[in-house]
N, C-alpha and C positions, 0 to 999 in steps of 0.2 A: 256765682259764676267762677268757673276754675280761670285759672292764670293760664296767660300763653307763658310760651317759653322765655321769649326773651322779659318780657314782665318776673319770670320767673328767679331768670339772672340778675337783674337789677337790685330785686328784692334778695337775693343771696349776695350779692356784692355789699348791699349797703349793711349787712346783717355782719358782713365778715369785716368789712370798711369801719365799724365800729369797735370790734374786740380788737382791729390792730390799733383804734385811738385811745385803747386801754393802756396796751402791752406800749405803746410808742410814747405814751404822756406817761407810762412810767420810767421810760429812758431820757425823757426831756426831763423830768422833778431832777433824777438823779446826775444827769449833766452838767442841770443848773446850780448844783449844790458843790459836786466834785470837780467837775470838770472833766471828768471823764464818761466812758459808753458802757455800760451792760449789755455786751452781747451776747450773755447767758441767759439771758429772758426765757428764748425761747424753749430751752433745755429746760429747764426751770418748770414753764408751763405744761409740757411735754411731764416730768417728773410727777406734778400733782394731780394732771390725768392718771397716770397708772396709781397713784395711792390713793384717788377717788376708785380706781376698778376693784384694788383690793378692797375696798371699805364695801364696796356694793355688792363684793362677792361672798362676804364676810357678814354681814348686816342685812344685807338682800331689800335696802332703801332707794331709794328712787335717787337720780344724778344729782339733783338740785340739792338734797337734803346731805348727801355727802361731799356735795362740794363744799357745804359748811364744816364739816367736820375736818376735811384736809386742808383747809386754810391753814388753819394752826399748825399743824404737822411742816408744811411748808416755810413758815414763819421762822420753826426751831431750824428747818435746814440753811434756812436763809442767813438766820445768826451763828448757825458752828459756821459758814462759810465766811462769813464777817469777821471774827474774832481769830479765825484760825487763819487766814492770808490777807484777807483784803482792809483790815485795821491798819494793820503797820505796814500796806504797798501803797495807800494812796497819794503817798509824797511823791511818789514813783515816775519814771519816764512813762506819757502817755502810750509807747508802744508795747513799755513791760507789761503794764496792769493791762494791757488788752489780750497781751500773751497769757496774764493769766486768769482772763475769762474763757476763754479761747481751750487752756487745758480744763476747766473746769465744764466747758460742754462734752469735751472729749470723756471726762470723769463721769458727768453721769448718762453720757449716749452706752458708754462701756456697759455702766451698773445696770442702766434699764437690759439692754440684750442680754446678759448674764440670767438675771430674774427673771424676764416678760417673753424673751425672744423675740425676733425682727419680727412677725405679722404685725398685723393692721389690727387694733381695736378698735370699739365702739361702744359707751355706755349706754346702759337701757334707760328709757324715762317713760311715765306714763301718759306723756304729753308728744311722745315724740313725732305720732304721724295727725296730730290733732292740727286743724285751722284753723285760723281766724280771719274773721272780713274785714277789712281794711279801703276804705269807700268801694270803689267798683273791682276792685282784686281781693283775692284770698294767698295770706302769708303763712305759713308754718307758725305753729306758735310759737317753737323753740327760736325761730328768728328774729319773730319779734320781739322775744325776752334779751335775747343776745344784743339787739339794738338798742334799744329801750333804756336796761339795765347799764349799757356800754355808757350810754350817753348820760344819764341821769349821773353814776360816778365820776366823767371828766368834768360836768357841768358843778357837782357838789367841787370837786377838788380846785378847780377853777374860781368860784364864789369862796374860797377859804383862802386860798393865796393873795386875790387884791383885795377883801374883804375884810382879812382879819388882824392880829395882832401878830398871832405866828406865824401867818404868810407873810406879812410885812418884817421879820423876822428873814424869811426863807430870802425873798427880795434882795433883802439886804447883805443877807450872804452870799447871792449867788453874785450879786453884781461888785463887790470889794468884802472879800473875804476878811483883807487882813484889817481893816478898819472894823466890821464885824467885829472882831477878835478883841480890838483895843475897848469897845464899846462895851463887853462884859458879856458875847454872845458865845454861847461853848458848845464852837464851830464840830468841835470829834463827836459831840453828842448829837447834835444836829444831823449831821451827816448820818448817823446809825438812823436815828427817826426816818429820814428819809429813804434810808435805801430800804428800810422795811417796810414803808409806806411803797413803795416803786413794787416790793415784792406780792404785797396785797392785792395790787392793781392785776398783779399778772395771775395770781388766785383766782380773782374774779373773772378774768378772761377765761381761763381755763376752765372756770363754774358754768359760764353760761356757752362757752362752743363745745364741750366734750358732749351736750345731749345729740347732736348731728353733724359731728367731725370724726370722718375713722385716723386715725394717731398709729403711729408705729416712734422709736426711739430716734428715728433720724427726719421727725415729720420738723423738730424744733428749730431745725438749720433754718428753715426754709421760712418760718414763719420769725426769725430774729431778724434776717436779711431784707422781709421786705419792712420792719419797724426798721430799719437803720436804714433804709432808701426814704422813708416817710421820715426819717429825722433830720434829714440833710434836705429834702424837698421843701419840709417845713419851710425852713431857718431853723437851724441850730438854737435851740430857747425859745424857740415861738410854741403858746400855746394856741393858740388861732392855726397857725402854719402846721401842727400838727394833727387838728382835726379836720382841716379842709386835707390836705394831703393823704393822711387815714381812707377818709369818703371817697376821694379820687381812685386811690389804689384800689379800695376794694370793688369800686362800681369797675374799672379796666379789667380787673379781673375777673371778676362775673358775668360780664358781656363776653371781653375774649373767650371764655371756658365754656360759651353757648355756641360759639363760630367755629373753634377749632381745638382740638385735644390739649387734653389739661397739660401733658408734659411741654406743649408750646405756649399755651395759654400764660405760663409761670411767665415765660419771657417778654413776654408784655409790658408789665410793669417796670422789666430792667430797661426798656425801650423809651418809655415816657421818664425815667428817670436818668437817662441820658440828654434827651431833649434839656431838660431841665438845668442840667449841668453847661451843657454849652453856651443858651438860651438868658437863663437865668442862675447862675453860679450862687450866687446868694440867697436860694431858695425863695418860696411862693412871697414870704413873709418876711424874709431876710433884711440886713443892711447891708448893703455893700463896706 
C-alpha cells in the first residue's frame, strides 16, 4: 500500500529528525567537552557532500560506498582546521571562537562556489527510489537507512559515554575541567578526540542524507541553524534533550513542508523554538 501524503511527511520528518540528532549530539559531545558551539557543522557536512560527488564522479560508486571513502578526507580537513586556528583559540572569548567558526563557514561556502558553483546537487544511489514496507506504510529506503543508521550511532555514542571508562573520562571533563586536569586527564588531547569524534558524526550525516537531499554550498547554513535551535531546545548538554528535540524538529518540519511551501515551512521550527524560549528557557531537558 503506497503512503498518503502526510504519512509521507512524517516519515520524511523523522528520517531528517534523525541526521539532525547526528549533526546536534555532535555539537552537544563538543560543548560538553569545550565549552563552546560548532556552528560549522553544517558547512562542513555540506563540504563532504561535494567530495562524496567528486569521488562518485571519479569512481562512478554508488553514495554509500563513497561516503566511506570521504569520511577520512573530511577527518584530514577537520584536523588542518584544529591545528591551524582552533588549538590555540579555545581559551578564547566564547564570542571570538564563534567568530571564528563563523569565518570558517564563510571559508568553505566561498571554496565550494568557486569549485562546484551555486546549483543544487544530488548524488546517485542504486537504492534511491527503492521501498520498503514498514507495517501498513511504505518508506523510501534511503530513509530508512538515514533513520536507522542516525539512531543506532547516537544510541552506540550514548552507551560509550555512561558506559564506559572513556566516557566516564569525557564526564568528568565536561563537568570540572580543571579537577580533570589535576587528576592526570590531558584535557588538549581529549578535546582533539572529541572534536574529531563530533566531525565523524557529521560524516555520517552527510553519508546517509546526500542519497535524497539536493545540496547547493549555502544549503549548510540552514541545516547548522536548526542543530543549534535543537541544542538550546535540548538543554544545553542534554543528550535525551537533544534526541527528543532532533525528532520534534524534524517531524514540525515534515508536516509543515506538506501544508505549506518549503520557503515558509523552514520557519516553523524558528516558531516552536520560540515558544520554547519564552515557555521553557531551560530547554526540554534543562535546569534551571
Amino acid at each position: 500500500m503506497e503512503i498518503s501524503g502526510i504519512s509521507q511527511a512524517i516519515i520524511q520528518g523523522l528520517a531528517f529528525g534523525g541526521v539532525f540528532a547526528l549533526i546536534s549530539g555532535g555539537m552537544t559531545l563538543f560543548h560538553n567537552v569545550t565549552n563552546h558551539v560548532n556552528v560549522a557543522v553544517g558547512s562542513l557536512m555540506i563540504l563532504d557532500m561535494y567530495i562524496m560527488l567528486i569521488l562518485q564522479q571519479a569512481l562512478g560508486l554508488d553514495a554509500y560506498i563513497v561516503a566511506l571513502i570521504a569520511l577520512p578526507i573530511l577527518v584530514l580537513f577537520a584536523l588542518f582546521m584544529w591545528y591551524v586556528t582552533l588549538k590555540r583559540c579555545l581559551h578564547y572569548d566564547h564570542l571570538m571562537l564563534f567568530q571564528l567558526f563563523v569565518a570558517w563557514i564563510l571559508v568553505i561556502e566561498f571554496f565550494c562556489v568557486i569549485i562546484w558553483g551555486s546549483d543544487f546537487r544530488v548524488m546517485k544511489s542504486f537504492i534511491a527510489l527503492s521501498k520498503v514496507p514498514v507495517g501498513p506504510l511504505v518508506m523510501r529506503t534511503t530513509q530508512l537507512i538515514a533513520f536507522l543508521v542516525s539512531l543506532g550511532v547516537i544510541g552506540a555514542l550514548y552507551w560509550m559515554i555512561m558506559k564506559t571508562e572513556f566516557g566516564c573520562t569525557i564526564r568528568a571533563t565536561a563537568y570540572l575541567p580543571d579537577i580533570a586536569r589535576l587528576m592526570g586527564i590531558n584535557v588538549d588531547r581529549l578535546q582533539l578526540i572529541i572534536f574529531v569524534l563530533s566531525i565523524v558524526m557529521v560524516g555520517v550525516a552527510a553519508g546517509v542524507l546526500a542519497p535524497y537531499f539536493t545540496f547547493s554550498p549555502y544549503s549548510g547554513l540552514t541545516l547548522a541553524l536548526f542543530s543549534l535551535i535543537i541544542l538550546v531546545m535540548g538543554g544545553f548538554g542534554s543528550w535525551e534533550g537533544t534526541l527528543v528535540a532532533s525528532l520534534v524538529i524534524g517531524l514540525v518540519y515534515g508536516i509543515s513542508s506538506f501544508y505549506i511551501p518549503n520557503a515558509m515551512a523552514i520557519l516553523v521550527p524558528y516558531f516552536l523554538f520560540y515558544l520554547v524560549l519564552v515557555f521553557r528557557p531551560q530547554g526540554l531537558f534543562g535546569v534551571r
